[in-house]
N, C-alpha and C positions, 0 to 999 in steps of 0.2 A: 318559504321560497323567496329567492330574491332575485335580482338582478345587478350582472357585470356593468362593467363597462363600452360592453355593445350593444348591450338590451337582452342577452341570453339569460334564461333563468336557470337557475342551481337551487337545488333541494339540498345539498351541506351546507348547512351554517362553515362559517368561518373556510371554504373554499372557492373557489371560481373557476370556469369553464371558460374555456377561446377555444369556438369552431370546435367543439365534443371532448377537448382534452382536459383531462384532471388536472390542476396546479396544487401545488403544497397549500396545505392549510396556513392561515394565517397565525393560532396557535394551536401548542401540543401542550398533554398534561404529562408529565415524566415522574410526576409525585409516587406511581408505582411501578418505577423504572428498578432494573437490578446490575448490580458491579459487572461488568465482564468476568466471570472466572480465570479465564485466560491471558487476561492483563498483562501479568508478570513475564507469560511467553512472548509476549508481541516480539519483534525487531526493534530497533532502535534503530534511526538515522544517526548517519556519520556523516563526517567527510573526512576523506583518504585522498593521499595524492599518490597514482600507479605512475609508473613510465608507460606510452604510449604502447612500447610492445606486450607488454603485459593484460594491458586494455586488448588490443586488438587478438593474443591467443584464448583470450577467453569469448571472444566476440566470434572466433572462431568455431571454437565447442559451442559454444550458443546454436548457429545456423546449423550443425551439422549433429544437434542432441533434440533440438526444439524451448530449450530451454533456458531464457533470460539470462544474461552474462552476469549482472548482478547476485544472480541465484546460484549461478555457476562458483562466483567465488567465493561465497557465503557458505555451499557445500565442502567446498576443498578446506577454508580455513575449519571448519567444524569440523573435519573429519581429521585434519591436524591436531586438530586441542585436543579431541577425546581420545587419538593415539600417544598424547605426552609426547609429539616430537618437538625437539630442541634444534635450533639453527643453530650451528657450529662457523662460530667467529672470531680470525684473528687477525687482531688490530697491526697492520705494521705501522714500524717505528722509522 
């Protein structure tokens, strides 16, 4: 048992108590920690630059699906690549 820095005692080594609440330990052992499996799934951060209207109609489905506008365009562009659609573009001269 020891004592903080208010005089309160704690029975964890390497943690501390203020007024009953748990703080992070000072250290962890991770030596039998395991890889995320899922790694390869994660997202990846970007930056993209949208036109304002574009932001805003998905900010739109956002409010009215419940669901995050980022999430919203992440669903539409994924559901573009796995249908193989091509944007059809022609350059004038």
């Amino acid at each position: 048992m020891h004592q903080n820095h208010l005089g309160q005692k704690s029975r964890d080594k390497g943690t501390e108590t203020l007024l009953g609440e748990k703080k992070m330990k000072t250290e962890y052992d991770f030596s039998k920690a395991k890889k995320n499996p899922y790694a390869k799934r994660l997202k990846k951060a970007v930056t993209i630059r949208l036109e304002p209207d574009i932001i805003n109609y998905f900010k739109t489905m956002s409010g009215e699906n419940g669901i995050p506008y980022q999430n919203l365009i992440n669903l539409y562009l994924l559901d573009c690549a796995k249908a193989g659609r091509k944007l059809s573009l022609a350059w004038k001269k």
